[in-house]
C-alpha positions as CSV (number, residue, x, y, z in Angstrom):
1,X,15.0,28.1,-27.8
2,X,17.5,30.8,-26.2
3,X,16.4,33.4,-28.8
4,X,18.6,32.8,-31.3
5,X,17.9,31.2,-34.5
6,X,21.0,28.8,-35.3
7,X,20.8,27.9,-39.4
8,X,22.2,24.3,-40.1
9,X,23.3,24.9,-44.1
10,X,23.9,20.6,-43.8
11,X,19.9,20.6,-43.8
12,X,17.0,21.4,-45.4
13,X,13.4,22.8,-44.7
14,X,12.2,23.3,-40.8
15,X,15.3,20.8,-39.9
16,X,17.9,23.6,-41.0
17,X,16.6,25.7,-37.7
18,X,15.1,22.7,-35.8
19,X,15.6,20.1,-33.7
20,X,14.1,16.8,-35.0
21,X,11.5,15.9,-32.6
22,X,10.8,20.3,-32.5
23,X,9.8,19.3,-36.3
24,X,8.0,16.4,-35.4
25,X,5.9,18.7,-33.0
26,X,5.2,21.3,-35.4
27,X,3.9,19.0,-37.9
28,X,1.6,17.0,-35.2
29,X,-0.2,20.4,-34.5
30,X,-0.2,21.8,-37.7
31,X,-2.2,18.5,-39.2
32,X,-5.0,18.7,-36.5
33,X,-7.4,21.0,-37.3
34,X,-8.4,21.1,-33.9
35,X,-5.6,21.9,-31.9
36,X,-3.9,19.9,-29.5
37,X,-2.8,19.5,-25.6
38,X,0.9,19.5,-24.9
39,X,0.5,15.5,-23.4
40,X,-1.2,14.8,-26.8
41,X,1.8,16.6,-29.2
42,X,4.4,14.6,-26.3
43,X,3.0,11.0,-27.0
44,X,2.8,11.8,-30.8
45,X,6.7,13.4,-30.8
46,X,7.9,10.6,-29.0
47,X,5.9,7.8,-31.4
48,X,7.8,9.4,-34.0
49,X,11.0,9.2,-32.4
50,X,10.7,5.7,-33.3
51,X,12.1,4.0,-30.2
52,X,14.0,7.5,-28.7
53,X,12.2,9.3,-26.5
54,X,12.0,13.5,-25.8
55,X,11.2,14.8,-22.3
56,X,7.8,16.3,-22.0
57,X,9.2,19.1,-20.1
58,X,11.2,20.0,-23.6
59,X,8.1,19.7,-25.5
60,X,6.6,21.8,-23.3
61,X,9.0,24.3,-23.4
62,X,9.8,24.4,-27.0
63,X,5.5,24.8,-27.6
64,X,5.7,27.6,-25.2
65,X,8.5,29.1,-27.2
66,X,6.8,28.9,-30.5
67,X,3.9,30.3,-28.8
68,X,5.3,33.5,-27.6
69,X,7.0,33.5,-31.0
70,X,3.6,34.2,-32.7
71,X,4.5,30.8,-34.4
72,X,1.5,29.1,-32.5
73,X,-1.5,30.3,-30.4
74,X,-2.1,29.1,-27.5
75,X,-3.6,28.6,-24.0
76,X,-2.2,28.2,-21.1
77,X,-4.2,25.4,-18.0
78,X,-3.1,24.4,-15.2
79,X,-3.4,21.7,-12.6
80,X,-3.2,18.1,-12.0
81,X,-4.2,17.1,-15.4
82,X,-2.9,20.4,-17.1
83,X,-1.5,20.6,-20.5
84,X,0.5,23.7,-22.1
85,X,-3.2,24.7,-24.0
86,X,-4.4,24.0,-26.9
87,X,-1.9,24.7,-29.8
88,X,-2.8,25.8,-33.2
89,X,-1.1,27.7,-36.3
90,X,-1.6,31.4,-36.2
């Protein structure tokens, strides 16, 4: 995310602004009540991939960008075991 919303009028719904596996993500947190680790929304993105894969890092990075987008809350850990914090709707 550079900042800059890019509208894809060959699409429709969330895929018209996102990526496919950003979609995927958005959709993983949004149906767990809970909220969810950035490793945990990674293995489920890449599951839906269906055989393609997404680097964590991007995951990572697009979560942190919906977060500071007021899209998602969130909270930021670090260390060994770290994840980019829970992740949950606003």
């Amino acid at each position: 995310m550079n900042g800059r919303i890019e509208f894809d009028t060959s699409e429709t719904g969330l895929r018209a602004v996102l990526k496919y596996y950003q979609e995927i993500a958005l959709r993983v947190i949004w149906a767990s009540p809970e909220g969810l680790g950035s490793r945990t929304v990674w293995d489920r993105v890449n599951a839906g991939l269906q055989g393609k894969t997404i680097s964590r890092a991007s995951v990572i990075n697009f979560l942190e960008a919906m977060r500071e987008a007021d899209v998602l809350k969130g909270v930021e850990k670090t260390g060994r075991e770290a994840t980019a914090g829970s992740t949950v709707p606003p």
